[in-house]
Biopython code that builds the backbone (N, CA, C, O; Angstrom):
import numpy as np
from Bio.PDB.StructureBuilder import StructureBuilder

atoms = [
    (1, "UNK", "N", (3.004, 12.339, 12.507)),
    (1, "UNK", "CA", (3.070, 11.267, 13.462)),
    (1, "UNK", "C", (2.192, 10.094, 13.026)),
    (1, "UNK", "O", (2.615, 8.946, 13.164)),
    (2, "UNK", "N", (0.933, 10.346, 12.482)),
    (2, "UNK", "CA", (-0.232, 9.014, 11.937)),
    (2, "UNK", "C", (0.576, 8.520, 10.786)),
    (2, "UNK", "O", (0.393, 7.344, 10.471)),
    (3, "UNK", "N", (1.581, 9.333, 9.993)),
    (3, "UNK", "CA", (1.910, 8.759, 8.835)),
    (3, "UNK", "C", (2.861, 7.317, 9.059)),
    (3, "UNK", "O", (2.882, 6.164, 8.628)),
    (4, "UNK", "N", (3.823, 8.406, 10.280)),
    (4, "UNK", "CA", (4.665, 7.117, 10.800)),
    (4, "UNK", "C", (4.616, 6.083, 11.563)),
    (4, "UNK", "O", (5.516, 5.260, 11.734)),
    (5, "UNK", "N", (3.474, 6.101, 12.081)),
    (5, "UNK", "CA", (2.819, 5.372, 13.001)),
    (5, "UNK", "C", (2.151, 4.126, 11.614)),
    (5, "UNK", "O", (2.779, 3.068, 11.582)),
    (6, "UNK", "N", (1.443, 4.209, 10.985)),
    (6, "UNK", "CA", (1.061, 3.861, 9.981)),
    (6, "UNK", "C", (2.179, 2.926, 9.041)),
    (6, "UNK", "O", (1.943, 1.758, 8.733)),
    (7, "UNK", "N", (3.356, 3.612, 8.672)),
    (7, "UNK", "CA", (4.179, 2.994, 8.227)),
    (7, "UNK", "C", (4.741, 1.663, 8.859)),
    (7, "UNK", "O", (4.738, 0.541, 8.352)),
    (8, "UNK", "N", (5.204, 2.043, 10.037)),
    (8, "UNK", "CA", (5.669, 1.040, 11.352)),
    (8, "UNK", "C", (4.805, -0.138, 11.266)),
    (8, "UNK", "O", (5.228, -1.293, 11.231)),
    (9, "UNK", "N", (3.109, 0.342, 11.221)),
    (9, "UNK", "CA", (2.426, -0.052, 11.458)),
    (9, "UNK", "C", (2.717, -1.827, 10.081)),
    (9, "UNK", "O", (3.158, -2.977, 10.078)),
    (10, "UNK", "N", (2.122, -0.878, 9.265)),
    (10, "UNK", "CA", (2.504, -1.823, 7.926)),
    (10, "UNK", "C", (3.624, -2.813, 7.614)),
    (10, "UNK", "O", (3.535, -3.887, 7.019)),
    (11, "UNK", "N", (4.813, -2.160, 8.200)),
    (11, "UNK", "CA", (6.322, -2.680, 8.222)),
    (11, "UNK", "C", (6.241, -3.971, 8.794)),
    (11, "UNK", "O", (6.516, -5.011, 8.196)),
    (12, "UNK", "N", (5.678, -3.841, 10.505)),
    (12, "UNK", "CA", (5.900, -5.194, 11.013)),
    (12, "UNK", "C", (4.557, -6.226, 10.885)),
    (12, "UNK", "O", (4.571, -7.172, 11.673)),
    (13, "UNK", "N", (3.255, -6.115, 9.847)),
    (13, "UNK", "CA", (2.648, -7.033, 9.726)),
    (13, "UNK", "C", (2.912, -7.346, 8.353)),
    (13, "UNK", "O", (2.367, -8.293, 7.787)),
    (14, "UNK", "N", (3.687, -6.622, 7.833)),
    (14, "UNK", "CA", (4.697, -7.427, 6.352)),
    (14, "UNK", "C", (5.565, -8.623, 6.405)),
    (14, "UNK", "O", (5.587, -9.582, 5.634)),
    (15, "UNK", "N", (6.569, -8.292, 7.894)),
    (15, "UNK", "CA", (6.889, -9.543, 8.062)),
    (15, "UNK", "C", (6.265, -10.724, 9.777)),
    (15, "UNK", "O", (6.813, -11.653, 10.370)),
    (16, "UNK", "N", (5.157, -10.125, 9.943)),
    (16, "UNK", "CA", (4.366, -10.859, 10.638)),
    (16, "UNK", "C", (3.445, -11.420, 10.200)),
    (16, "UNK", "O", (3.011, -12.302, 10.941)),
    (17, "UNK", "N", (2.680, -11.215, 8.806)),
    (17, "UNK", "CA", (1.610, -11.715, 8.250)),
    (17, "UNK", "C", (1.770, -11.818, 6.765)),
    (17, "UNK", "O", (1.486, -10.996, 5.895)),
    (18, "UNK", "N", (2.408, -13.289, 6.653)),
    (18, "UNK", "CA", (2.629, -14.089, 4.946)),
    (18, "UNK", "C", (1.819, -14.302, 4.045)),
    (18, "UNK", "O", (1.839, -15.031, 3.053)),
    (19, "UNK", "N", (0.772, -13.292, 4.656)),
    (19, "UNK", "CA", (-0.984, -13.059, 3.385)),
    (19, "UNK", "C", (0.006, -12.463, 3.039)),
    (19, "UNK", "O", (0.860, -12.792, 2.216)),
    (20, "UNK", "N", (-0.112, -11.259, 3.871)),
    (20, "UNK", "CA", (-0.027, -9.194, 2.894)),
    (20, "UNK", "C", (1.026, -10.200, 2.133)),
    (20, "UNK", "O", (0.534, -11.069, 1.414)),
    (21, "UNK", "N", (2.395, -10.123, 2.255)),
    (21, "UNK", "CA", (3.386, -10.155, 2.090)),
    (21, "UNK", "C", (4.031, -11.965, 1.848)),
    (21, "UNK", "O", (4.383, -12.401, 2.944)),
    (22, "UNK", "N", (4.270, -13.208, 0.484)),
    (22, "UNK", "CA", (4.648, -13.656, 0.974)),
    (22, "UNK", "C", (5.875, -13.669, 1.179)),
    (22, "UNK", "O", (6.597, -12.832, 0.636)),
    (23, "UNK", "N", (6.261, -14.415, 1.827)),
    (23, "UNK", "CA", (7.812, -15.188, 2.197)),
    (23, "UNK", "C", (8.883, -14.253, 0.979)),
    (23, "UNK", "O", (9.649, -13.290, 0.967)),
    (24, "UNK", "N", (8.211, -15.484, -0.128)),
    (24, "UNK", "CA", (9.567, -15.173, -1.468)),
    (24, "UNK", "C", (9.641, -14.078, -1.921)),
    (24, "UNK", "O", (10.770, -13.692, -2.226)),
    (25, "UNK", "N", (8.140, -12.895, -2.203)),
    (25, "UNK", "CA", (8.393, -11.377, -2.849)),
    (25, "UNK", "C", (8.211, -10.338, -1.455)),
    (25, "UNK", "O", (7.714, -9.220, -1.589)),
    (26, "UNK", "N", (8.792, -10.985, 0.226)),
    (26, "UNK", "CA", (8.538, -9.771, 1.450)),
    (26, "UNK", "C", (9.926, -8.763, 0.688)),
    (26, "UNK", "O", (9.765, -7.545, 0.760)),
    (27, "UNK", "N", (11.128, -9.235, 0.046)),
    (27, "UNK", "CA", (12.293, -8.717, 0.291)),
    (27, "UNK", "C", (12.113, -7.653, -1.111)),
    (27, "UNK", "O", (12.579, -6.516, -1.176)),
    (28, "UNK", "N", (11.310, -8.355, -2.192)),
    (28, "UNK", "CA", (11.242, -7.074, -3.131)),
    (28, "UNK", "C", (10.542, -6.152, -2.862)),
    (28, "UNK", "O", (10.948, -5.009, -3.070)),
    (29, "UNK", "N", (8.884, -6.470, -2.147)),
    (29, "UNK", "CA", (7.938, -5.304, -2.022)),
    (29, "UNK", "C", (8.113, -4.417, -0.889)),
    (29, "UNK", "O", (7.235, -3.618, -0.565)),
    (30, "UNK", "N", (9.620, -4.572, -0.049)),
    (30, "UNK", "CA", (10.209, -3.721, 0.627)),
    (30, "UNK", "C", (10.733, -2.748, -0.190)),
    (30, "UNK", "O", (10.540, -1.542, -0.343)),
    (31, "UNK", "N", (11.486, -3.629, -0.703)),
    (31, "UNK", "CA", (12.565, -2.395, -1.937)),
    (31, "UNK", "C", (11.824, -1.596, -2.189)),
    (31, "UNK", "O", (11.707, -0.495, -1.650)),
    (32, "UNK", "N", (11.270, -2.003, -2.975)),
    (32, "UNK", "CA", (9.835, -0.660, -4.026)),
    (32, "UNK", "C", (9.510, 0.066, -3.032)),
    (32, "UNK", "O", (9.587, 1.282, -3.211)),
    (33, "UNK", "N", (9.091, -0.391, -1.804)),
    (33, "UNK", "CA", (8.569, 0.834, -1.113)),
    (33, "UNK", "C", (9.737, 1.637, -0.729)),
    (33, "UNK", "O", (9.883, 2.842, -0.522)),
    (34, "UNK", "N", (10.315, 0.898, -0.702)),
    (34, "UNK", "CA", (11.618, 1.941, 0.231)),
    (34, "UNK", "C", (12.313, 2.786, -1.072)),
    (34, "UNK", "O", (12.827, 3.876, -0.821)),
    (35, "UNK", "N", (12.321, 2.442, -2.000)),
    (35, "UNK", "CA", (12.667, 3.444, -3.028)),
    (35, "UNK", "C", (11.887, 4.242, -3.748)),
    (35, "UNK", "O", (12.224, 5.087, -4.578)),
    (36, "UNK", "N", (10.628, 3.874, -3.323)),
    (36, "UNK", "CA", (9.577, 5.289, -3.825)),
    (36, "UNK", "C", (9.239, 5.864, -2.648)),
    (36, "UNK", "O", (8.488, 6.790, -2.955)),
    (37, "UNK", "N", (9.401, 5.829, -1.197)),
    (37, "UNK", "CA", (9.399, 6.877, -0.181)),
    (37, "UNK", "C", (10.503, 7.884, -0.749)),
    (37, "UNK", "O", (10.212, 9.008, -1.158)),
    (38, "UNK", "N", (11.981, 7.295, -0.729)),
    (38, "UNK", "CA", (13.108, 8.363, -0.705)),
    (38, "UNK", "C", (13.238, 9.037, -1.738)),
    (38, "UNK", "O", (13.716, 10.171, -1.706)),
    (39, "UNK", "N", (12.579, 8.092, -3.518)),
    (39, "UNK", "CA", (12.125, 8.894, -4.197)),
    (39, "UNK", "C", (11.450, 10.554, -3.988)),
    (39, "UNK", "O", (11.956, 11.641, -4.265)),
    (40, "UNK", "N", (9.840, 10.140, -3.264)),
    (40, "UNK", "CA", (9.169, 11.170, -2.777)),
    (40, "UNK", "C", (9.707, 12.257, -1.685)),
    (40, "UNK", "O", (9.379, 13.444, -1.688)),
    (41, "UNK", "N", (10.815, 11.489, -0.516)),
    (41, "UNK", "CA", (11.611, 12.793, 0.077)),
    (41, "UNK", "C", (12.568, 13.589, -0.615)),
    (41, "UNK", "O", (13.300, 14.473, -0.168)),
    (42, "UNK", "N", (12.456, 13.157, -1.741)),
    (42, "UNK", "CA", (14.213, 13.640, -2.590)),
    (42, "UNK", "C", (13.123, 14.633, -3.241)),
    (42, "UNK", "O", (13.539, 15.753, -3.537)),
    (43, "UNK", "N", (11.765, 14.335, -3.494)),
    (43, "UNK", "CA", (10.717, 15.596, -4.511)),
    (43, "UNK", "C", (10.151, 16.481, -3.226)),
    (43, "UNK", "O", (9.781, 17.622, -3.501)),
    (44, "UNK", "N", (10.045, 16.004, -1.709)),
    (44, "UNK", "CA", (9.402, 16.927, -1.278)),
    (44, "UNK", "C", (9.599, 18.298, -1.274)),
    (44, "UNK", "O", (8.558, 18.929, -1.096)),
    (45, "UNK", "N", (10.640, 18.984, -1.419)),
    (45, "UNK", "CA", (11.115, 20.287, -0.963)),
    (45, "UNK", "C", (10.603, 21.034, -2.467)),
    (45, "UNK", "O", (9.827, 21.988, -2.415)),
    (46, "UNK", "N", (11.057, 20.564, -3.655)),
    (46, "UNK", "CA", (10.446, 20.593, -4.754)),
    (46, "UNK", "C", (8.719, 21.365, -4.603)),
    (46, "UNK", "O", (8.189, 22.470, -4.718)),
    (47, "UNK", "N", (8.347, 19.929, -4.272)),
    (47, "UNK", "CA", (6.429, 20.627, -3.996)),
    (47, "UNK", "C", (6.310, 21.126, -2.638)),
    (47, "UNK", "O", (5.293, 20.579, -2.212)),
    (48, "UNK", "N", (6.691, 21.709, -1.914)),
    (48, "UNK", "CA", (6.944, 22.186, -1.114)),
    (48, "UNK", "C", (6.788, 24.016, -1.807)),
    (48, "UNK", "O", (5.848, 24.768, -1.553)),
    (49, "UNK", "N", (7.551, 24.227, -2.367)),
    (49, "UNK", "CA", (7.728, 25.472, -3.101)),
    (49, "UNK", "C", (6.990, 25.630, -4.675)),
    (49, "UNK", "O", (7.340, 26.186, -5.716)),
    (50, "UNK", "N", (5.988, 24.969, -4.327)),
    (50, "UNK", "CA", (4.953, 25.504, -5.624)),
    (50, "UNK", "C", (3.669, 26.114, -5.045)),
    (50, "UNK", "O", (3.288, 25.751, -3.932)),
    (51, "UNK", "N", (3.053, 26.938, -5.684)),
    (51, "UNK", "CA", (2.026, 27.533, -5.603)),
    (51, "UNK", "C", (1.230, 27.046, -4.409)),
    (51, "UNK", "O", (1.372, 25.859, -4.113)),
    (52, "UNK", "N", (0.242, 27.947, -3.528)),
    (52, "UNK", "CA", (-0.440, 27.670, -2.379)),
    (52, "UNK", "C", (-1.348, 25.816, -2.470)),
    (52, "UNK", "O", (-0.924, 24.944, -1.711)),
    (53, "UNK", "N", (-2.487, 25.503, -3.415)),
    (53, "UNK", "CA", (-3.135, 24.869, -3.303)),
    (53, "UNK", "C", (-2.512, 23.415, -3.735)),
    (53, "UNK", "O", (-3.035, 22.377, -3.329)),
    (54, "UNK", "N", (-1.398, 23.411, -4.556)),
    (54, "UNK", "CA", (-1.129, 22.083, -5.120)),
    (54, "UNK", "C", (0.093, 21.365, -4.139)),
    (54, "UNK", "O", (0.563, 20.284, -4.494)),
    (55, "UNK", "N", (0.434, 21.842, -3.249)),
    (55, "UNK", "CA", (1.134, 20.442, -2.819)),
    (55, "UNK", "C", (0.260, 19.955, -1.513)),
    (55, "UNK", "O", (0.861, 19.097, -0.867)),
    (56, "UNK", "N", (-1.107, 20.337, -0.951)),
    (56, "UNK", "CA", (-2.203, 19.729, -0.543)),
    (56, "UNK", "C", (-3.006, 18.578, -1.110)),
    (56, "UNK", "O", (-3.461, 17.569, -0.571)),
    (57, "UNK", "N", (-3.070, 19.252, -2.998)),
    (57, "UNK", "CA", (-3.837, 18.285, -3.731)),
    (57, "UNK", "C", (-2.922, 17.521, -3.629)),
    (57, "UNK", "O", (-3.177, 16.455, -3.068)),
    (58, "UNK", "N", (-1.512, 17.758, -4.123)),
    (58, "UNK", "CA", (-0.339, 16.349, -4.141)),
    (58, "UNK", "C", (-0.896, 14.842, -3.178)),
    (58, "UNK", "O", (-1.270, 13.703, -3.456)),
    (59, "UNK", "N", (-0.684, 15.627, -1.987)),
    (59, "UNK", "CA", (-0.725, 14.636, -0.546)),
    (59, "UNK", "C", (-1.859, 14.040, -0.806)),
    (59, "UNK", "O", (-1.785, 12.855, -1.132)),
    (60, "UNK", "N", (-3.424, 14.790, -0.725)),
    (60, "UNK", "CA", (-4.435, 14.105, -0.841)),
    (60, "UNK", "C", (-4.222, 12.820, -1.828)),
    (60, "UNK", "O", (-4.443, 11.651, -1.511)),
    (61, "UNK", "N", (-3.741, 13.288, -3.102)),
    (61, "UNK", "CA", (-3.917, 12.140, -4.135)),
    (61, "UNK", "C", (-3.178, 11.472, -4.094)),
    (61, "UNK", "O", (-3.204, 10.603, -4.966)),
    (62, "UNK", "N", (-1.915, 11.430, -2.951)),
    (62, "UNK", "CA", (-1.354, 10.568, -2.802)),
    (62, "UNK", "C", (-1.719, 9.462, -2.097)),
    (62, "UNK", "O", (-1.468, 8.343, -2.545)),
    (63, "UNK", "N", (-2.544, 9.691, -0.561)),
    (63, "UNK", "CA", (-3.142, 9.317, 0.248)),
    (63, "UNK", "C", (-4.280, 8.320, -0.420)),
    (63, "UNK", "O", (-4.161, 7.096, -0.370)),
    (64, "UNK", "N", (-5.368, 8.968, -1.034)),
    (64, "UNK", "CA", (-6.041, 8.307, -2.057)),
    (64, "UNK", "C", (-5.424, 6.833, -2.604)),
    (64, "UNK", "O", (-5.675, 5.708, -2.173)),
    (65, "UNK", "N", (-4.645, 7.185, -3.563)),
    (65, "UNK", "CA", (-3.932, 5.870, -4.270)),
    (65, "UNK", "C", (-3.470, 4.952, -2.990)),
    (65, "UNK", "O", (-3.688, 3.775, -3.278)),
    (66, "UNK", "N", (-2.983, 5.064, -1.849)),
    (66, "UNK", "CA", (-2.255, 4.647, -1.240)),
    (66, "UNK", "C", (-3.946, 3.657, -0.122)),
    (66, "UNK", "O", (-4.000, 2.489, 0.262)),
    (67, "UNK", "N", (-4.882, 4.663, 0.019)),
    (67, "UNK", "CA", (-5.658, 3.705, -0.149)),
    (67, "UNK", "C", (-6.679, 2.767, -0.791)),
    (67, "UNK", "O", (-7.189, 1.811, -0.206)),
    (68, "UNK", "N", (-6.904, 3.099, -1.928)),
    (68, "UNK", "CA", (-7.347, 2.165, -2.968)),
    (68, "UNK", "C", (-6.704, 1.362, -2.755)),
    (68, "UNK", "O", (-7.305, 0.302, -2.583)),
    (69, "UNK", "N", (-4.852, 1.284, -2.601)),
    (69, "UNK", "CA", (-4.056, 0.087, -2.991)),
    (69, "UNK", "C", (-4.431, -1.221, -1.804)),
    (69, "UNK", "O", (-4.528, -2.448, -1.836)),
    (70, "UNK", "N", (-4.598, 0.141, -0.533)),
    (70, "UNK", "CA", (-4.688, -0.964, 0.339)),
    (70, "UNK", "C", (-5.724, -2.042, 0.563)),
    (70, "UNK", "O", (-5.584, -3.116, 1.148)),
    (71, "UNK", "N", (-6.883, -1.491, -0.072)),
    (71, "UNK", "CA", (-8.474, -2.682, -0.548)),
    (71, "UNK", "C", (-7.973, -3.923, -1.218)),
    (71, "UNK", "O", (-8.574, -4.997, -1.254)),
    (72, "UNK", "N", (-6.338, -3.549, -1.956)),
    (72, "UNK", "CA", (-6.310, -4.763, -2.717)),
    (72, "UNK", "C", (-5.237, -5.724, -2.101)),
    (72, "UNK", "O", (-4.633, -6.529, -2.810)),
    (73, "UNK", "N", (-5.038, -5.616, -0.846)),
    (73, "UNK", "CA", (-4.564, -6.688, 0.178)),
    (73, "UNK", "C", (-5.233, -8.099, 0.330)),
    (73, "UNK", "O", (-6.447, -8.295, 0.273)),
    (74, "UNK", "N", (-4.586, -8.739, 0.465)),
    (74, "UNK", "CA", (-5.521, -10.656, 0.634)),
    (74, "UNK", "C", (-6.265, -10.414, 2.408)),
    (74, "UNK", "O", (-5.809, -9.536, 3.141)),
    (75, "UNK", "N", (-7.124, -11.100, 2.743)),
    (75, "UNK", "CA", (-7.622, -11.031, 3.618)),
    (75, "UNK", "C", (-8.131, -12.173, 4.495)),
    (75, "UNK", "O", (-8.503, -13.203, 3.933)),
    (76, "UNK", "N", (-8.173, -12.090, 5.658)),
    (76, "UNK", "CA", (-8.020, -13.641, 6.396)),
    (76, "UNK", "C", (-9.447, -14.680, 6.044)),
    (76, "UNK", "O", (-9.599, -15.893, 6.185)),
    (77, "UNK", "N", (-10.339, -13.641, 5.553)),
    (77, "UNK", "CA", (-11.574, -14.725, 5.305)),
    (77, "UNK", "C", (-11.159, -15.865, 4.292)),
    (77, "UNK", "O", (-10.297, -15.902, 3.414)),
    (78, "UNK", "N", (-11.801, -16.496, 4.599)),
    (78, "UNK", "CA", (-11.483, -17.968, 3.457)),
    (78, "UNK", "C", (-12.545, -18.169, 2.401)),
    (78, "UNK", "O", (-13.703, -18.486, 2.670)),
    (79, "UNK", "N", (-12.159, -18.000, 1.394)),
    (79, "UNK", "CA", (-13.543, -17.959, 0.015)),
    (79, "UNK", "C", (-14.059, -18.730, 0.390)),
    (79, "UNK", "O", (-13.522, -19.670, 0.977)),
    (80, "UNK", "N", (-15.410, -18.608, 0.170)),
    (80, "UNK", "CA", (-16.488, -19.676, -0.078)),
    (80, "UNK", "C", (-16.763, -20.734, -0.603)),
    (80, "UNK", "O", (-17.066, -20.510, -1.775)),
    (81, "UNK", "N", (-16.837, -22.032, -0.307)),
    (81, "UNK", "CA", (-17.117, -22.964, -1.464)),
    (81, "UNK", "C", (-18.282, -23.568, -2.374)),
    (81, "UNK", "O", (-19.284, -24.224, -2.090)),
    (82, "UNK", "N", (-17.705, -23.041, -3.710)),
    (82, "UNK", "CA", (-19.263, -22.641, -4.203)),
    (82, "UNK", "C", (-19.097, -24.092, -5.070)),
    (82, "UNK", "O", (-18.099, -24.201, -5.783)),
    (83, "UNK", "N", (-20.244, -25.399, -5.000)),
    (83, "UNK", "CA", (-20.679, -26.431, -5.731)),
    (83, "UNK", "C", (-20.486, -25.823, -6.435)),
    (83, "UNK", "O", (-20.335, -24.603, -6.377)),
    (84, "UNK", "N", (-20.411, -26.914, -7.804)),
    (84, "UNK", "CA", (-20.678, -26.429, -9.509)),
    (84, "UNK", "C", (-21.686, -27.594, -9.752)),
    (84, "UNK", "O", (-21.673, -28.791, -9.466)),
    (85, "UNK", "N", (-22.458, -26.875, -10.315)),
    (85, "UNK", "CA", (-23.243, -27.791, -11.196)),
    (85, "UNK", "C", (-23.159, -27.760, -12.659)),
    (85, "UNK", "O", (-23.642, -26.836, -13.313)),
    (86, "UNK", "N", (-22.416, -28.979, -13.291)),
    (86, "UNK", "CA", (-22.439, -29.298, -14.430)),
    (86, "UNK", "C", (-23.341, -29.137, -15.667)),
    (86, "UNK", "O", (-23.181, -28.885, -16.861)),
    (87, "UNK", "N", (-24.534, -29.443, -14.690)),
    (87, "UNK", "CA", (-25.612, -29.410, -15.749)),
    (87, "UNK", "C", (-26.378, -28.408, -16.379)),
    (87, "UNK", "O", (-27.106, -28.552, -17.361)),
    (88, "UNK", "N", (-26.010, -26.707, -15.314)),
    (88, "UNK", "CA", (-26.441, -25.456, -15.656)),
    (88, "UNK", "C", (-25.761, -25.221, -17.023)),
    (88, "UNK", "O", (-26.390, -24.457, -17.756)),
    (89, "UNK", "N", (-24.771, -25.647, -17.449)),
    (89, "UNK", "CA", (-23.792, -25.335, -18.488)),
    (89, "UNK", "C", (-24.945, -25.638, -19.639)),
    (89, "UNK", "O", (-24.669, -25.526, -20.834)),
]
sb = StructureBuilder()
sb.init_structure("model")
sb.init_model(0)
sb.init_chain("A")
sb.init_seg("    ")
for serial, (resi, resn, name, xyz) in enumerate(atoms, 1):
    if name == "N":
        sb.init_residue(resn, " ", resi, " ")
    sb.init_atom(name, np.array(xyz, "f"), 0.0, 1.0, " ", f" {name:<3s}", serial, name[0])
structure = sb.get_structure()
């Protein structure tokens, strides 16, 4: 239920918020996702039927990557504006 909740979640501030997502690449970085979910349902049953401990590690390290990726989202703060001084050069 958190997974899908989560997904939903993501879905509609993809096309509510033109940071994450802009305008011109919202329609590809749908695709990709949507073809490496059904990818991963077409493998679940697969790891599903392997040995006790590894389709736990699977998920974890999936989860993992999935949030590293998300640190590398744009974010509403506005950089700083840093003077240059010429003359440090």
């Amino acid at each position: 239920m958190g997974v899908n909740l989560t997904f939903q979640f993501a879905y509609y501030v993809s096309f509510n918020n033109s940071k994450t997502f802009p305008v011109l690449k919202r329609t590809t970085a749908i695709g990709i996702c949507n073809f490496t979910a059904r990818l991963f349902t077409m493998l679940a049953p697969v790891v599903a039927e392997l040995d006790r401990p590894i389709p736990i590690i699977m998920v974890i390290v999936i989860t993992l990557i999935a949030l590293i990726t998300s640190f590398t989202f744009p974010s509403d703060k506005k950089p700083e504006k840093r003077e240059i001084d010429f003359m440090d050069k």
